[in-house]
Every structure is written in structure tokens, then in C-alpha cells.
GUVONU-834943 format. One line per field, with one value per atom (N, C-alpha, C): residue number from 1; residue in three letters; chain; atom name; x negated, y, z. Coordinates in nm, 3 decimals. Atoms other than C-alpha are relative to their C-alpha. Last residue first. Example, Ala and Ser with C-alpha at 12.3 -4.5 7.8 and 13.67 -1.06 7.14 Angstrom:
BEGIN
nr	2|2|2|1|1|1
rest	SER|SER|SER|ALA|ALA|ALA
kette	A|A|A|A|A|A
atom	N|CA|C|N|CA|C
X	0.082|-1.367|0.077|-0.089|-1.230|-0.090
Y	-0.119|-0.106|0.109|-0.119|-0.450|0.120
Z	-0.006|0.714|0.073|0.000|0.780|0.000
end
This chain:
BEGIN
nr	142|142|142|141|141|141|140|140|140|139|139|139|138|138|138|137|137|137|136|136|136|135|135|135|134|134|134|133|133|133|132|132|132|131|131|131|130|130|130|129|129|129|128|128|128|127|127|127|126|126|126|125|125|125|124|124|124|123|123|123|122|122|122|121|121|121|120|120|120|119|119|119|118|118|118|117|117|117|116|116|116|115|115|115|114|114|114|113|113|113|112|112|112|111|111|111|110|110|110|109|109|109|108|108|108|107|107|107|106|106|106|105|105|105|104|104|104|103|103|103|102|102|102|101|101|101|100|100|100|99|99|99|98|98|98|97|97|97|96|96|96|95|95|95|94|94|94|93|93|93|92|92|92|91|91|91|90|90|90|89|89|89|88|88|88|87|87|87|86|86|86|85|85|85|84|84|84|83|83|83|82|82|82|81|81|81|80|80|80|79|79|79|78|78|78|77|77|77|76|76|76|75|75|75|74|74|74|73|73|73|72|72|72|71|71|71|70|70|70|69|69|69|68|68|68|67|67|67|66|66|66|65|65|65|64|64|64|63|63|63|62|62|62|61|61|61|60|60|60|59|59|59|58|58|58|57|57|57|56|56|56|55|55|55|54|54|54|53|53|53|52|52|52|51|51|51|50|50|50|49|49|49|48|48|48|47|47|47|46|46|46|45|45|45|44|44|44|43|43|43|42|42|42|41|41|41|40|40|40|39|39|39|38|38|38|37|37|37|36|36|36|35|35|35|34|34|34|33|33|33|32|32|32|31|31|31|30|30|30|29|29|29|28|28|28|27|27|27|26|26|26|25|25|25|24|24|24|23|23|23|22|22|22|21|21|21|20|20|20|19|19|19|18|18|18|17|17|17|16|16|16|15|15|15|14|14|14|13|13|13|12|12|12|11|11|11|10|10|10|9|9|9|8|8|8|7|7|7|6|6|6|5|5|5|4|4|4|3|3|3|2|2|2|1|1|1
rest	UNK|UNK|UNK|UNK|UNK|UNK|UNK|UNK|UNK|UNK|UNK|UNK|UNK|UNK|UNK|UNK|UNK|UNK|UNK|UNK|UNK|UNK|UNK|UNK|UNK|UNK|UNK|UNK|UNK|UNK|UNK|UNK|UNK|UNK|UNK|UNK|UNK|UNK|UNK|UNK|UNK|UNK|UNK|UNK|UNK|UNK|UNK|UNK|UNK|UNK|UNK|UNK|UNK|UNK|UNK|UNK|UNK|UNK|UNK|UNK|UNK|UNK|UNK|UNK|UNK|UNK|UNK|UNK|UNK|UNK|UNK|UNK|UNK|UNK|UNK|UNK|UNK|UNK|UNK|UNK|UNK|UNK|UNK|UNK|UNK|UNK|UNK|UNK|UNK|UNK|UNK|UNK|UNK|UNK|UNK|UNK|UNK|UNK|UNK|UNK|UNK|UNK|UNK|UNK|UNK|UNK|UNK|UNK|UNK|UNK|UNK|UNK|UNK|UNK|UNK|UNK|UNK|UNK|UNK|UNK|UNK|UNK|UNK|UNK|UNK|UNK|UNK|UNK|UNK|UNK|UNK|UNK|UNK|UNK|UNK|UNK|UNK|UNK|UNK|UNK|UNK|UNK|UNK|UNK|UNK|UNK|UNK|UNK|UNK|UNK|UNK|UNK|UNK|UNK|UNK|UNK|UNK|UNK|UNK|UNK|UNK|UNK|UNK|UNK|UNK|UNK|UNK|UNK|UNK|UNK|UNK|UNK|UNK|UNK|UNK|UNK|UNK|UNK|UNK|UNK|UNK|UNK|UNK|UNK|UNK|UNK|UNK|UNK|UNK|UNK|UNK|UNK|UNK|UNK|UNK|UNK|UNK|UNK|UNK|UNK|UNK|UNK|UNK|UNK|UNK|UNK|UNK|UNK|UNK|UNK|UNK|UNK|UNK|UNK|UNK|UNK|UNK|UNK|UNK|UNK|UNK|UNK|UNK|UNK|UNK|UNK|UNK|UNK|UNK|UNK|UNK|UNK|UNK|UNK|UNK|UNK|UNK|UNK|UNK|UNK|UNK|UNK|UNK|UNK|UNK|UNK|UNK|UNK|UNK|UNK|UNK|UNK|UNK|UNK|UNK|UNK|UNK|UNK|UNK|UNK|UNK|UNK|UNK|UNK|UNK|UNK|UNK|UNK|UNK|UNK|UNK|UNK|UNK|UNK|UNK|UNK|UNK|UNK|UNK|UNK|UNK|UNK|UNK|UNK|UNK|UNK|UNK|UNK|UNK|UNK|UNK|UNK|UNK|UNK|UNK|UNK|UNK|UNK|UNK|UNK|UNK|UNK|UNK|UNK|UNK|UNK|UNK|UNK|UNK|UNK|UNK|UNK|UNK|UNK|UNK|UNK|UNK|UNK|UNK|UNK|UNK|UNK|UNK|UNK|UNK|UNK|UNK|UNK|UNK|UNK|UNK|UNK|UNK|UNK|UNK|UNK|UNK|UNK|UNK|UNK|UNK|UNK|UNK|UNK|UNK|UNK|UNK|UNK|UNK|UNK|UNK|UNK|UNK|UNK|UNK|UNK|UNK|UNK|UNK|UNK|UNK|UNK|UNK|UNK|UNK|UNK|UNK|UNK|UNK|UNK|UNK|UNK|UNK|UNK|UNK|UNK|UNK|UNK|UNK|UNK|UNK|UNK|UNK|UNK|UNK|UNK|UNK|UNK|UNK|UNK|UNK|UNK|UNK|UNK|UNK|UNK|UNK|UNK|UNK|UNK|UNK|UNK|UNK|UNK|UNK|UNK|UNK|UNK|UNK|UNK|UNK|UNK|UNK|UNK|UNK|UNK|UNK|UNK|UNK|UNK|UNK|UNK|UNK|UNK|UNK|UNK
kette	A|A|A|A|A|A|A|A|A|A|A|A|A|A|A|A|A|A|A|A|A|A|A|A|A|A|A|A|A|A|A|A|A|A|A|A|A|A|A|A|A|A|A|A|A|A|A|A|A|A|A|A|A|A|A|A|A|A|A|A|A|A|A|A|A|A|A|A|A|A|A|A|A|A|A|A|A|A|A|A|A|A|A|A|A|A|A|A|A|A|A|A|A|A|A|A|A|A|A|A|A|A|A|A|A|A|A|A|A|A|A|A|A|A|A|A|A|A|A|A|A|A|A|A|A|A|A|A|A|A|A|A|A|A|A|A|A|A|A|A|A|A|A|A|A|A|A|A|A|A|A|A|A|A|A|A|A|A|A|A|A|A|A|A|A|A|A|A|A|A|A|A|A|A|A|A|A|A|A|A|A|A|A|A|A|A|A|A|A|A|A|A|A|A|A|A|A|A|A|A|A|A|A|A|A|A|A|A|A|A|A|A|A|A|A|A|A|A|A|A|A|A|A|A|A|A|A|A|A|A|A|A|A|A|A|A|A|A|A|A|A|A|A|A|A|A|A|A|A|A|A|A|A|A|A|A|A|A|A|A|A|A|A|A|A|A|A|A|A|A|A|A|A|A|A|A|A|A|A|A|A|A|A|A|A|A|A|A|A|A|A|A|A|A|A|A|A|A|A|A|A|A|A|A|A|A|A|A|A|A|A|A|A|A|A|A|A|A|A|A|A|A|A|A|A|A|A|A|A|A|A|A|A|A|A|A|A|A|A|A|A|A|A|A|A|A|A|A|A|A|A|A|A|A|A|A|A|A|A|A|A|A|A|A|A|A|A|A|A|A|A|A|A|A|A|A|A|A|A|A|A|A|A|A|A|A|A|A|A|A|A|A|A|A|A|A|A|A|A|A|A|A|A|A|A|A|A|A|A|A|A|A|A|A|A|A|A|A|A|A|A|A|A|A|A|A
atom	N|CA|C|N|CA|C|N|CA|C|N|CA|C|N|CA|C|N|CA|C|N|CA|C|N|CA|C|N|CA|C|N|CA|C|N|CA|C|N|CA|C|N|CA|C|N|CA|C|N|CA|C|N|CA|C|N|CA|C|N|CA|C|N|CA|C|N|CA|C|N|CA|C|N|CA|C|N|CA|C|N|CA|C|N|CA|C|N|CA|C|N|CA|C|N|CA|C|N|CA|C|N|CA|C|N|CA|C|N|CA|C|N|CA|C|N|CA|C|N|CA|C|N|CA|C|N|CA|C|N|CA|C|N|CA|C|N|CA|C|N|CA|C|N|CA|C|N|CA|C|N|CA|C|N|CA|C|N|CA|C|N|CA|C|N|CA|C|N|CA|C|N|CA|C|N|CA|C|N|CA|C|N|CA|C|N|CA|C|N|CA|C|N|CA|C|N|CA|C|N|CA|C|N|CA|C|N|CA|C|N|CA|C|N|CA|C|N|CA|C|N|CA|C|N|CA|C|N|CA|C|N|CA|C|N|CA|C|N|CA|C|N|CA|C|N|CA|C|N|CA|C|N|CA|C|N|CA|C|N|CA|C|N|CA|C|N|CA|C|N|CA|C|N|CA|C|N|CA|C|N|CA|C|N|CA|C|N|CA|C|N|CA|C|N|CA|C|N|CA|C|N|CA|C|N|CA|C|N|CA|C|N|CA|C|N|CA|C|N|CA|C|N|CA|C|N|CA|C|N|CA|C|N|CA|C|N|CA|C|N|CA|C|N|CA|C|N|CA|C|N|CA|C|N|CA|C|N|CA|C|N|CA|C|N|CA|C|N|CA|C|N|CA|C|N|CA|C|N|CA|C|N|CA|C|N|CA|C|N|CA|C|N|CA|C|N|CA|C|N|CA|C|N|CA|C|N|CA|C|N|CA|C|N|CA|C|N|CA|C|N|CA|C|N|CA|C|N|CA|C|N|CA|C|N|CA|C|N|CA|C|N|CA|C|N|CA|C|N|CA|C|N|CA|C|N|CA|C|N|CA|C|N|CA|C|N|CA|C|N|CA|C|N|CA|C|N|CA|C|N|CA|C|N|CA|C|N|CA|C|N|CA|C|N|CA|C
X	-0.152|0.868|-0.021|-0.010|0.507|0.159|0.101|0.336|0.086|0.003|0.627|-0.058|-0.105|0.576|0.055|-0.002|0.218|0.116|0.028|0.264|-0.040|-0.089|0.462|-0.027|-0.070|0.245|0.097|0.054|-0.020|0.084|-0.032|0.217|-0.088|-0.135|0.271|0.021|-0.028|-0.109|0.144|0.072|-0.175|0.040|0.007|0.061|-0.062|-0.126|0.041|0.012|-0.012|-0.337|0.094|0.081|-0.275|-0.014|-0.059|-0.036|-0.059|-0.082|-0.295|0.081|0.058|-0.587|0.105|-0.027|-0.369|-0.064|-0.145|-0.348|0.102|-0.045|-0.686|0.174|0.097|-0.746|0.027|-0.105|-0.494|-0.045|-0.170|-0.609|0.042|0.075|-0.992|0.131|0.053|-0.842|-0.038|0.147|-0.674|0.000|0.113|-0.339|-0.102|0.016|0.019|-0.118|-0.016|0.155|-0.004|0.064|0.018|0.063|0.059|0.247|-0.042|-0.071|0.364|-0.071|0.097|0.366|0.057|-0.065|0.434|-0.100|0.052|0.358|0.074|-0.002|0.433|-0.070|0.117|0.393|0.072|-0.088|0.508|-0.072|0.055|0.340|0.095|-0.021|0.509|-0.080|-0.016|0.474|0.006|0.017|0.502|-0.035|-0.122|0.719|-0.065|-0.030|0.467|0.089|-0.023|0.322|0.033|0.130|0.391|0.045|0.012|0.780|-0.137|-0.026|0.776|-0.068|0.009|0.855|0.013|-0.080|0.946|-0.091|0.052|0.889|0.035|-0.082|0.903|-0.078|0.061|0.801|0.100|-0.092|0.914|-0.085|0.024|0.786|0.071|-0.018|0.796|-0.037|-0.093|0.659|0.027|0.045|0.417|0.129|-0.002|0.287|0.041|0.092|0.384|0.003|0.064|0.595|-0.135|0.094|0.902|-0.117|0.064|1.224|-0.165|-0.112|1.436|-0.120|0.023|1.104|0.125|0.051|1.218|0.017|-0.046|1.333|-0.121|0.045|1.310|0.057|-0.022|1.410|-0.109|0.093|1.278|0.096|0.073|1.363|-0.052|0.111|1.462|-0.076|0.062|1.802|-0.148|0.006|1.879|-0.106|-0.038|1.792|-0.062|-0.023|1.823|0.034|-0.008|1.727|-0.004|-0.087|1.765|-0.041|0.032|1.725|0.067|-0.127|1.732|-0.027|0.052|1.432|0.130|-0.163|1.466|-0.022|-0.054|1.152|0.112|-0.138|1.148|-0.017|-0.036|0.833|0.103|-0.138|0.835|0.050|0.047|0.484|0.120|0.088|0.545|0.000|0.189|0.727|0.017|0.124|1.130|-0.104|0.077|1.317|-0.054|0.031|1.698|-0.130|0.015|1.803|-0.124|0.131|2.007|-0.042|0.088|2.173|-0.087|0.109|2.349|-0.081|-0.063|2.719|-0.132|-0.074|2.553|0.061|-0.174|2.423|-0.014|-0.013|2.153|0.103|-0.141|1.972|0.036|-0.047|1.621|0.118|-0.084|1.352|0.088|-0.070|1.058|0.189|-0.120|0.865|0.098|-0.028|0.497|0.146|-0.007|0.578|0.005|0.093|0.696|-0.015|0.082|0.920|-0.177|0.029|1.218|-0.128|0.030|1.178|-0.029|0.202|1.126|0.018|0.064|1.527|-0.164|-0.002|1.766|-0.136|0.024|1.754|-0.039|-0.109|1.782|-0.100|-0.051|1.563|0.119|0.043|1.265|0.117|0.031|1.397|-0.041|-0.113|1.601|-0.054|-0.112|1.318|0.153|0.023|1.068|0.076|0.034|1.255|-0.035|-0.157|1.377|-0.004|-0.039|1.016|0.130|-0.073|0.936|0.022|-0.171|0.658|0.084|-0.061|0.295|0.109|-0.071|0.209|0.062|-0.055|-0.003|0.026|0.030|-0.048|0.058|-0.048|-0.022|-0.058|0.046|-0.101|0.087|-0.087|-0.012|-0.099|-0.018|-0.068|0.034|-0.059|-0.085|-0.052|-0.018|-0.091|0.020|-0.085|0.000|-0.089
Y	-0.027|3.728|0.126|-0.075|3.706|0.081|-0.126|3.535|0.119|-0.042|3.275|0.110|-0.063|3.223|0.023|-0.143|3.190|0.032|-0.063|2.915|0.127|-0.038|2.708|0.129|-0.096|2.704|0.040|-0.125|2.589|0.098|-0.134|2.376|0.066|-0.038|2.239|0.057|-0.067|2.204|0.087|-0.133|2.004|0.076|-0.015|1.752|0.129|-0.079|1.754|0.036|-0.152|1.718|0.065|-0.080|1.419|0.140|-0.021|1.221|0.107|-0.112|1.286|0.012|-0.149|1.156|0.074|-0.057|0.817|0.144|-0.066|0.799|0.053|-0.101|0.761|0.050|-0.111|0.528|0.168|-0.008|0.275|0.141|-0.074|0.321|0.028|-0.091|0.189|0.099|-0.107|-0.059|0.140|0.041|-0.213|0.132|-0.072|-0.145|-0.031|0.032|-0.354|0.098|0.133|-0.158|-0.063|0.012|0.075|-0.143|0.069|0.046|-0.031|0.096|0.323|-0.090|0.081|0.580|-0.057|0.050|0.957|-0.159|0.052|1.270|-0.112|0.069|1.611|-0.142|0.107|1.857|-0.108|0.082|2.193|-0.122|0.090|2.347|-0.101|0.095|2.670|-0.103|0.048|3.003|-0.134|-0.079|3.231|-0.031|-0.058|3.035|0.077|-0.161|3.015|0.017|0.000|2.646|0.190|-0.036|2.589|0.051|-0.107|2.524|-0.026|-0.025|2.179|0.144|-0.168|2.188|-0.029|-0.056|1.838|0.114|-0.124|1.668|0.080|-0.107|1.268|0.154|-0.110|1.028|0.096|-0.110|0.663|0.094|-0.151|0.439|0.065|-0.055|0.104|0.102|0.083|0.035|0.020|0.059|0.240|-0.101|0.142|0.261|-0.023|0.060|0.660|-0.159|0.017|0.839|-0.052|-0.157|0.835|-0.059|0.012|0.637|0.103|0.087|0.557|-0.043|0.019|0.681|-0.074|0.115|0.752|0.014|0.032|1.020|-0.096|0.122|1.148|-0.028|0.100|1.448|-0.076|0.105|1.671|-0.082|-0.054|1.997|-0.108|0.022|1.823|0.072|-0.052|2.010|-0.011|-0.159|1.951|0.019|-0.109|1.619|0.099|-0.181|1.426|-0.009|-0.020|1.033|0.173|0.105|0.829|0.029|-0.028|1.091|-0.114|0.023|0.919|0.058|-0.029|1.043|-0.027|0.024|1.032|-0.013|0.142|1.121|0.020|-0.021|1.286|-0.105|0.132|1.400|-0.004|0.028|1.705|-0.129|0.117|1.779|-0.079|-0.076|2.070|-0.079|-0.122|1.854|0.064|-0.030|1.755|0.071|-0.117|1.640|-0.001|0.034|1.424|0.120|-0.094|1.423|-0.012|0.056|1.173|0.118|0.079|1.210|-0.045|-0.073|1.533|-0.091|-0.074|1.366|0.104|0.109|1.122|0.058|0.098|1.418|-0.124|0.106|1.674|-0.072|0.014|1.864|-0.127|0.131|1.960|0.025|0.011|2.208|-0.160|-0.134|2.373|-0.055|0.120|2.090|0.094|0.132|2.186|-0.063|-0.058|2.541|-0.139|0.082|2.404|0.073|0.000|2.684|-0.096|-0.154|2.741|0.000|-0.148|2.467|0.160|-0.054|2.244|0.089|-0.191|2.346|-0.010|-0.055|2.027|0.121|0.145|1.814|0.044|0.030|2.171|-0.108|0.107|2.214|-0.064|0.124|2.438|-0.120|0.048|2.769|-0.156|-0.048|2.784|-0.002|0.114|2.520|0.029|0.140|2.730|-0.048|-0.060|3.026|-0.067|-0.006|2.801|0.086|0.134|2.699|-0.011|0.081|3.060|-0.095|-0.004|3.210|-0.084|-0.097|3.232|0.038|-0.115|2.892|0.086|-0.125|2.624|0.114|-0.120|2.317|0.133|-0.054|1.930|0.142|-0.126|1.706|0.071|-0.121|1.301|0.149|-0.126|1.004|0.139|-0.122|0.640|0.127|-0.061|0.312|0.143|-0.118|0.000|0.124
Z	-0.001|-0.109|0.119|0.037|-0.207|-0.018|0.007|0.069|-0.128|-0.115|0.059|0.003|0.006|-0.322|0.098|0.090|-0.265|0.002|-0.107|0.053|-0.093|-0.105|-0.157|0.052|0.055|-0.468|0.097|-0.009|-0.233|-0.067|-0.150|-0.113|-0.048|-0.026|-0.488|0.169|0.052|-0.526|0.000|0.003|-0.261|-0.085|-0.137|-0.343|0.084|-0.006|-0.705|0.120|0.018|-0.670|0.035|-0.107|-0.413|-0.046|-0.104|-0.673|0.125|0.065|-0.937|0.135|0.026|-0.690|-0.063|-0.159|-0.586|-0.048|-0.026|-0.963|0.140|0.063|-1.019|0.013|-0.082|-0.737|-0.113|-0.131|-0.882|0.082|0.073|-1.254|0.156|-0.020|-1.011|-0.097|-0.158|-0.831|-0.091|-0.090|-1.186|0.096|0.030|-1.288|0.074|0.146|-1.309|-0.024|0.110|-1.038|-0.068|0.189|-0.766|-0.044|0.018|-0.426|-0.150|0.105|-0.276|-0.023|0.015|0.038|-0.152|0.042|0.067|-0.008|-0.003|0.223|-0.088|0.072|0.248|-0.042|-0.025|0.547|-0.149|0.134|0.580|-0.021|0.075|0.906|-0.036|0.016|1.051|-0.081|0.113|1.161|0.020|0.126|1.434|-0.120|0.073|1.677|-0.130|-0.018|1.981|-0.111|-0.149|1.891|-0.025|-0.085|1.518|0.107|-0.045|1.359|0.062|-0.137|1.145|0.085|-0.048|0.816|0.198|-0.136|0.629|0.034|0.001|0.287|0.126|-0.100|0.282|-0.050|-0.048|0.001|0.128|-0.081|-0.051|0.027|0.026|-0.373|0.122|-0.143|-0.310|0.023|0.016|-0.702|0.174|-0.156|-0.887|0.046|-0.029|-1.240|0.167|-0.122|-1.246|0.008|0.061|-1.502|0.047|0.019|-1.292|-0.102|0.115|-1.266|-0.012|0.111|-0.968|-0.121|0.099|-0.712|-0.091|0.088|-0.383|-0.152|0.113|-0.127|-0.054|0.082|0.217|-0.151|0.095|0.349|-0.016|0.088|0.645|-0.083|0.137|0.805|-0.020|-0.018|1.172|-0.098|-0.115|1.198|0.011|-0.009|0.832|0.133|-0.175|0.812|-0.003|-0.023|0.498|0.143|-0.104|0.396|0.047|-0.088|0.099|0.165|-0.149|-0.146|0.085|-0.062|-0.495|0.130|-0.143|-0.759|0.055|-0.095|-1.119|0.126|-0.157|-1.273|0.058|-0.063|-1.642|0.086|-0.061|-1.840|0.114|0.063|-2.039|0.074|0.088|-1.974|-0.085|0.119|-1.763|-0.085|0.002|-1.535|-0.115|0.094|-1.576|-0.004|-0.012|-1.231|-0.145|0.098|-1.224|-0.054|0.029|-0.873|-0.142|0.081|-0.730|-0.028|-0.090|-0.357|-0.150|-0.025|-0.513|0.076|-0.100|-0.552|0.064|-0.115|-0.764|0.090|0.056|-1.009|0.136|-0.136|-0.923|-0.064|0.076|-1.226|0.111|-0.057|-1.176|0.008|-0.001|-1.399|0.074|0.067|-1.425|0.031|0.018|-1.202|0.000|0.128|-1.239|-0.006|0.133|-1.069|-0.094|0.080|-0.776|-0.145|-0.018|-0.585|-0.050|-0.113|-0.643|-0.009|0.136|-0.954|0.099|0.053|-0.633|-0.093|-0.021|-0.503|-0.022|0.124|-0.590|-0.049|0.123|-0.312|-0.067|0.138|-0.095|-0.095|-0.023|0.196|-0.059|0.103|-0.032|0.064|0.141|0.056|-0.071|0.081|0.342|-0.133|0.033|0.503|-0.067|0.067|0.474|-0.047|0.113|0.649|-0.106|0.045|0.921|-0.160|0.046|0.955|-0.080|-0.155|1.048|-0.095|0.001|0.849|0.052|-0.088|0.868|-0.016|0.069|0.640|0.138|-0.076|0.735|-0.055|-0.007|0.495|0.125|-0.099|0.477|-0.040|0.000|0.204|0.097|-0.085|0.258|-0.066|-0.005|0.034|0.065|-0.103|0.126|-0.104|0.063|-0.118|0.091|0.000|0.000|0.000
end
């Protein structure tokens, strides 16, 4: 199995965070690689297209408001993997004056040698990083 996490600190309240990115629907808010998402099943699927044009389906199979965290999984994506679950959550820092967003996820490479497997733990990790860093710009510039 297959781990992934990126974490970041951001000077803003959690609740703030979490009005922007705790919507199924809401990376285009804020991901730049993922221009566009489209909810259908009542909003527990969510249908994402990258830059690249490529299309993952994604099912949330776990929301909490109060805590700021979802879960979700891989339907379809452009990734050899297979037990796909990621979380995204916001938890408030000591004293209230900002918060750490945290993103992680596990899976299991499929059908690729150690070293396809290792490369694609690294993409998974850019996006990761990269998408809180886009977090913590479009925060900074609101």
C-alpha cells in the first residue's frame, strides 16, 4: 500500500478554509490543475477535468462539516491504482489564528513495476503540494 500526505500552514481561520474548499464540488475554487467539476448522484459523485483534459470520477464516501474533512475515492481516474481513498481536512492551530489543511491519501499501484509505482507516488505528491500551495495563494489574495 501506497501512502501520500502534504500538509500546509495557512494564517486564516479553519472556518474560512473550510467555506472555501468544503464543498464536493469546489477544487476549480481553488486548484488550478482541475478547471472544472460537475456533481451528479445527488453530489456524492463528482466528475473532475485537469489541464490535460483527463477525467476522474471520484465518490465521497465520507463528509464532516463540523470536523472539516471528506473522504473520497477513485471511480475512474488516469492513475494505475486500485484502493484508492483520500481525505482533505482543516484543522484550527493552537490560539485560533490560523489553521493546518492537510491532504492525504492511500492506494495500491496496479499492473506497474516498483519503479512506474514510485513515479506515480511523486505525481500524486506534486499535485498535493502544489494544490495547497495554490490554496494558501488564493487565501493570501482574497
Amino acid at each position: 500500500m501506497a501512502h501520500v500526505s502534504a500538509s500546509i500552514d495557512i494564517p486564516v481561520s479553519a472556518d474560512e478554509i473550510w467555506q472555501l474548499i468544503g464543498g464536493f464540488g469546489s477544487l476549480p475554487d481553488w486548484l488550478n490543475s482541475m478547471p472544472t467539476s460537475k456533481l451528479t448522484d445527488g453530489g456524492r459523485v463528482r466528475w473532475l477535468t485537469n489541464l490535460d483534459g483527463e477525467t476522474l470520477i471520484e465518490r465521497l464516501v465520507a463528509f464532516d462539516d463540523t470536523a472539516r474533512s471528506y473522504s473520497y475515492s477513485f471511480l475512474e481516474a488516469p492513475f494505475p491504482v486500485t484502493d484508492h481513498l483520500a481525505t482533505l481536512r482543516v484543522h484550527q492551530t493552537e490560539g485560533g489564528k490560523g489553521s493546518r489543511v492537510e491532504w492525504f491519501c492511500r492506494f495500491k499501484p496496479n499492473g506497474v513495476s516498483d519503479h512506474e509505482a514510485s513515479q506515480l507516488i511523486h505525481v500524486i505528491q506534486r499535485i498535493f503540494d502544489d494544490g495547497l500551495k495554490a490554496l494558501a495563494a488564493k487565501l493570501a489574495s482574497e
